[in-house]
N, C-alpha and C positions, 0 to 999 in steps of 0.2 A: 741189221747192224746193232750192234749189244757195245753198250757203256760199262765198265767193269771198275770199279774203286776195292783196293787191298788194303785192310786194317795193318795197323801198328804189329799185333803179332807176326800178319802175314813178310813183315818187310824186316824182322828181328836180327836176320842172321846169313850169313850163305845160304845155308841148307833149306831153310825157307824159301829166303828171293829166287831158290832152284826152281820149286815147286812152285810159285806165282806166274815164274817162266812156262814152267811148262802146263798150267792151267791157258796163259791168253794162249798159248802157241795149239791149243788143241781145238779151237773153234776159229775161224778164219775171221767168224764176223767179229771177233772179239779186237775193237779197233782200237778204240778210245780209252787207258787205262787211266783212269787215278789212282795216287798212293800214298799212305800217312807217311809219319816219320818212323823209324827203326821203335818198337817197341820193348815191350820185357822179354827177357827172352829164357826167363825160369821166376818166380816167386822171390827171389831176392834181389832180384836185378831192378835198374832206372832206367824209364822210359826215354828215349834223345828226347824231347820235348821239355822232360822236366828237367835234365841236366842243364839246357839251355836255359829253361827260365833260373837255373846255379850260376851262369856265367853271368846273365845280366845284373843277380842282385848281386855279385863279386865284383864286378866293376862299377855298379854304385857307391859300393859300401869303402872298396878298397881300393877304386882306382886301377886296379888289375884282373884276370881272371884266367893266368895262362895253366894254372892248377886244372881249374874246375875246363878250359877247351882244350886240355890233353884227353879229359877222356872223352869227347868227341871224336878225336882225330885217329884215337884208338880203336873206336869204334866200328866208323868206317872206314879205316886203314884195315881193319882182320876182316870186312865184310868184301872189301875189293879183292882183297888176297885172293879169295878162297872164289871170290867168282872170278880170278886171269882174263879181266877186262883193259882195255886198255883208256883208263881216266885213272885220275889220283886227285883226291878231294884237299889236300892238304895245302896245296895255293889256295883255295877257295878257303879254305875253314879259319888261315889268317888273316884275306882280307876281311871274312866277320870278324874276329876278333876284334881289328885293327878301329872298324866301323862301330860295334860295339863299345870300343872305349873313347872314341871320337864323338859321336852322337847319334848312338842305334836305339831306336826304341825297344819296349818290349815285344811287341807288334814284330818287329823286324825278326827279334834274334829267335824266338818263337817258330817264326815260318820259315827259318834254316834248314831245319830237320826235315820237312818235305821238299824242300827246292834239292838238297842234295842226295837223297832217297829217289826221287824221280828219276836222275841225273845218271845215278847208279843201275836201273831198272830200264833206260831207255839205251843205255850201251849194252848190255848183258843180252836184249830184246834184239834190239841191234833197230830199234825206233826210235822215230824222232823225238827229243825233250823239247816241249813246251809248256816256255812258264805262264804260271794264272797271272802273275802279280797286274800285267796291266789290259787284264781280257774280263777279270771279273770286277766289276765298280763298287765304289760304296759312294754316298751319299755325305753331305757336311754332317749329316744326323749321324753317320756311321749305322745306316740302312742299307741293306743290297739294293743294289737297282737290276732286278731280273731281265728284263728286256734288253739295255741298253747291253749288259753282258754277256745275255744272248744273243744279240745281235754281232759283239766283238768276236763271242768261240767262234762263229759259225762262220763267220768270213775267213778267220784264222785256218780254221782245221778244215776247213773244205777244199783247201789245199793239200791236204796230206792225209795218206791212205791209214797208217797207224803212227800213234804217238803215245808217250805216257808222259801225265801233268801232275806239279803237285797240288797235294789237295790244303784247306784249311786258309785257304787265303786268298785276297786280292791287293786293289790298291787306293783309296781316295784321291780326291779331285785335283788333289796335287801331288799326286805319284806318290805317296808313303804307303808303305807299307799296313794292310789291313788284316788282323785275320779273324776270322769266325769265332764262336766260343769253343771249349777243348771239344775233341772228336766232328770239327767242324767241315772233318775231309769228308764226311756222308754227306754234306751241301753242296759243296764241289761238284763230286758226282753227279749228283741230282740236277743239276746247272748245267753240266754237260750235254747228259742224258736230254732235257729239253730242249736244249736250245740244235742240238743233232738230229730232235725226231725219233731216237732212238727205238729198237722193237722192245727194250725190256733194260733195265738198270738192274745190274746184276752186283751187289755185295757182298765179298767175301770178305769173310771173316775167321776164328777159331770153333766156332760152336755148328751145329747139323739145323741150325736155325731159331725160330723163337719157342719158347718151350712155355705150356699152361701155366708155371708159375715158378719162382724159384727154386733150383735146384738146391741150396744149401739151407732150403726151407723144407721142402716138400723131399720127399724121397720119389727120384725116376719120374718126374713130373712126365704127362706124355708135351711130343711136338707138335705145334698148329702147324698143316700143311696151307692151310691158306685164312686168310684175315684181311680186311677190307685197310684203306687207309684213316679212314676213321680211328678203327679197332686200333689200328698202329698206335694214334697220338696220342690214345688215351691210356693205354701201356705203357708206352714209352716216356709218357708225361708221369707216370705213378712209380717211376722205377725200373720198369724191363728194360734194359740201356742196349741192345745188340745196337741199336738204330739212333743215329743223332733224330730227334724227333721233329726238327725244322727242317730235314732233308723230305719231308712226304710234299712238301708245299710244288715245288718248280716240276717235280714228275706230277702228280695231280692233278696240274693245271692242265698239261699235254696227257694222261690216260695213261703215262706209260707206267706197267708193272715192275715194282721191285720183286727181284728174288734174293735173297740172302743165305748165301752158303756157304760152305766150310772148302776152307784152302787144303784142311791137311785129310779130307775125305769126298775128294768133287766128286765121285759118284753119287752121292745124296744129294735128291732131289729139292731141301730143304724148305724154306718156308717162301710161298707166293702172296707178295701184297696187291690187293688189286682194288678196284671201284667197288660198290656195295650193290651193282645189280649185276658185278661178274660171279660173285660168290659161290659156290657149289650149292645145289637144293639141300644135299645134307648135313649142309655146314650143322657145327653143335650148339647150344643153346647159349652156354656160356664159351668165349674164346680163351680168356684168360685171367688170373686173377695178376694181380701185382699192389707193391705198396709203398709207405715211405712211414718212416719216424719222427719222429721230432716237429710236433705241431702243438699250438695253444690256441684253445677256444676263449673267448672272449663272449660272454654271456651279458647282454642287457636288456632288462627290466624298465618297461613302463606301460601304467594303467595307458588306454587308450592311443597306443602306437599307432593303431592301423589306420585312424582318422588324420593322424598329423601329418601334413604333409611338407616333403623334404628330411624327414627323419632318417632314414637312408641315408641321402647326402650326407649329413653331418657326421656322420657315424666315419665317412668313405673319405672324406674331407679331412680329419684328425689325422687317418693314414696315410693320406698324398702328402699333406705337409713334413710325415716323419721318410716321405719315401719309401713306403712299404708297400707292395701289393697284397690283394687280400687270395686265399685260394679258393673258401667258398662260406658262403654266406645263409644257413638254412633259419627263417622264421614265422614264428606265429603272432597270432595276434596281438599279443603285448609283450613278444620280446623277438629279441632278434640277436643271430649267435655269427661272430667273424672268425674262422679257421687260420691264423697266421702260421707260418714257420719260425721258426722257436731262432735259427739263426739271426734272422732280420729284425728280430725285435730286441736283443743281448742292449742291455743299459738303456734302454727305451721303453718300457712296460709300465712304470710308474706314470711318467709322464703323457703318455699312452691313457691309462686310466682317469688322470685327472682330468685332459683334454675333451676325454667324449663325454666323462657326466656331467664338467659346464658346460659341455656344445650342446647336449641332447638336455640336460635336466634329465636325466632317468632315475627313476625308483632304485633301482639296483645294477651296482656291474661288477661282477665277477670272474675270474679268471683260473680257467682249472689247464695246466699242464701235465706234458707227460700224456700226449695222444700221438697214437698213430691213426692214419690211415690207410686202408683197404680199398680197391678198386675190382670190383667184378663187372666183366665187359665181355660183352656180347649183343652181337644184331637181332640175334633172334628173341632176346628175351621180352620185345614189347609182344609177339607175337603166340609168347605159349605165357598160360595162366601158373601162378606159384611161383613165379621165380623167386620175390622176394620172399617170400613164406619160407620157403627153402631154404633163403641164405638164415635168416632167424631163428627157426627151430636148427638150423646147425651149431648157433650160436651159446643159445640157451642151452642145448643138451650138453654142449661144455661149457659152461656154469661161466661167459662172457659175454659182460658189462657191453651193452651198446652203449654211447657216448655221445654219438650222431648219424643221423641217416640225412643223405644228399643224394635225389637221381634228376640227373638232367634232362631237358626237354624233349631230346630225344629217345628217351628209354633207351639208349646206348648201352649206358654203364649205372651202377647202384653203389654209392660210395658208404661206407661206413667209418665211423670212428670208435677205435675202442683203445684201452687203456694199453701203455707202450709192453708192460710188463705180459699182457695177453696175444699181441700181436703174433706170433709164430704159433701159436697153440690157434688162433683165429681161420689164420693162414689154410692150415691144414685142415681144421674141420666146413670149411667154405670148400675150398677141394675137394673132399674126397663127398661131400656133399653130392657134388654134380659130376665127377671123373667117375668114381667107383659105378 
């Protein structure tokens, strides 16, 4: 039995929702569907998600929003057309309206686009529609609660042979409406996928799978046919977005493998996520690179750090209080460097600064922006000698500034920092370092 979840692109249009159709309809075990909301459906176009989240600040702002849920109802009025189903979205899409302007959260109006995307996909299928909103839990903390939601699909759907649900959301301990963060229908899935026992959680998406490194960076990057879930979150944490990166947790727990492949080319075998002792023997050294922009180091100075104890704390203590998390932390003996994101600190930096040199008393604190960061990730690299050698002399022979080096405990991944203006020139000579 195979769990299948279709992205935003896959669910755009007729001619799409054609081919999703006839993707489940060609493997039999293909039971269980989830599905985003209608996505873009060309480079000028707005995603159903975001038009939604138009209608709810129009009905804050203005008390009304019948503007902004015409083009909803336009939407999926030409998507029903064109698949000669027999449902019509347009009673539903005014009682949201109606909810929306009566007392709908964002929460709520948000997860319209998949509750009526499924809706669509489960007549067209001619399956049954089953909604998430009261089979996956959250928590007061606004935590998923895995089990107990596992526990709800699987009494639910073991009643029924095929179904499609939408993805991106559930409901708290008093029925409101819950949903994920964006691209939160890959949790969905995943949720399914465990709590079914499933043989394999299968992801379609637009792309032949996850690629060694950005394409709009690198030229022809090659495809990882396979990568650990590990490999996944550390990618997916640095930027390669095929994959919501909190969807590896609920398959993980149960074994079961993702596969991620392309709606508009399902003959391609695409990319296999799997456990780290499934791996092929010839897996490559490095899996992938990936990265992000917009980071500021936080540099402090003090004679005899390493003896003081709790100097850490105070440092970590100054950022809870501002609600910042830190991303990474590399130090030596008498100093010690915090990697923030450059968003979460905007009009807090000063204060930032004066916070940790009377908390710490340090010698010096300095702060240099305008970093990115690099991620090179691979299982194999505790295993063969030079890796790091290799990414450096890449470096250096194109005349870039290291900034920072961070490798975690597991020899996973080898993070670098280097100046935002070098980053794509970085990119490509760490590639073609280890591809060519």
């Amino acid at each position: 039995m195979k769990v299948c979840k279709f992205g935003g692109t896959s669910m755009a249009n007729t001619e799409t929702i054609i081919k999703v159709a006839e993707v489940c309809k060609s493997d039999k075990d293909r039971r269980y569907i989830i599905v985003s909301a209608p996505g873009k459906r060309d480079t000028g176009d707005i995603k159903v998600t975001d038009s939604l989240y138009a209608c709810f600040k129009a009905a804050q702002e203005r008390g009304e929003c019948e503007e902004e849920m015409n083009v909803i109802r336009k939407r999926f009025a030409d998507i029903e057309a064109g698949l000669d189903i027999d449902i019509d979205s347009s009673a539903q899409i005014e009682d949201i309206e109606r909810n929306v302007l009566k007392n709908g959260t964002a929460d709520y109006i948000a997860s319209r686009g998949e509750y009526l995307s499924a809706q669509v996909l489960a007549a067209y299928l001619g399956y049954e529609f089953v909604d998430t909103k009261d089979l996956i839990k959250f928590n007061d903390n606004g935590e998923l609660m895995l089990d107990y939601s596992a526990d709800l699909l699987r009494k639910r759907l073991s009643k029924v042979k095929y179904a499609v649900l939408p993805g991106f959301y559930g409901s708290d301990a008093d029925g409101n409406v819950k949903t994920f963060s964006r691209g939160g229908s890959d949790i969905t899935g995943a949720i399914v996928a465990n709590a079914m026992g499933a043989e394999i959680y299968e992801n379609w998406t637009d792309v032949d799978g996850f690629l060694t490194a950005d394409p709009r960076i690198v030229t022809k990057p090659e495809k990882i046919s396979f990568m650990s879930y590990k490999e996944l979150r550390e990618l997916s944490y640095m930027g390669a977005e095929v994959l919501h990166p909190e969807s590896v947790f609920p398959v993980r727990l149960a074994g079961i493998p993702i596969n991620i492949r392309n709606t508009f080319n399902p003959e391609h075998p695409g990319t296999m996520i799997v456990p780290s002792n499934k791996l092929p023997k010839e897996h490559k050294i490095i899996t992938g690179i990936a990265g992000k922009k917009g980071f500021t180091i936080i540099n402090i100075e003090k004679d005899l750090m390493n003896t003081e104890i709790g100097f850490g704390r105070k440092v970590l203590s100054v950022l809870e209080c501002e609600g910042i998390p830190w991303e990474h932390m590399p130090s030596g003996i008498d100093t010690l460097s915090v990697v923030l994101r450059d968003e979460l600190i905007l009009g807090k930096m000063q204060r930032i600064i004066n916070n940790i040199r009377e908390s710490t008393q340090a010698d010096n604190v300095e702060i240099h922006s305008g970093l990115s960061l690099i991620a090179i990730v691979g299982h194999n690299m505790a295993s063969r000698q030079g890796t790091a050698q290799n990414v450096f002399e890449a470096l250096a022979y194109n005349h870039i500034n290291v900034r920072m080096i961070d490798q975690g405990s597991s020899e996973l991944n080898i993070i670098v920092g280097v100046d935002t203006f070098d980053y794509e020139k970085a990119i490509n000579a760490i590639y073609h370092a280890f591809m060519d």
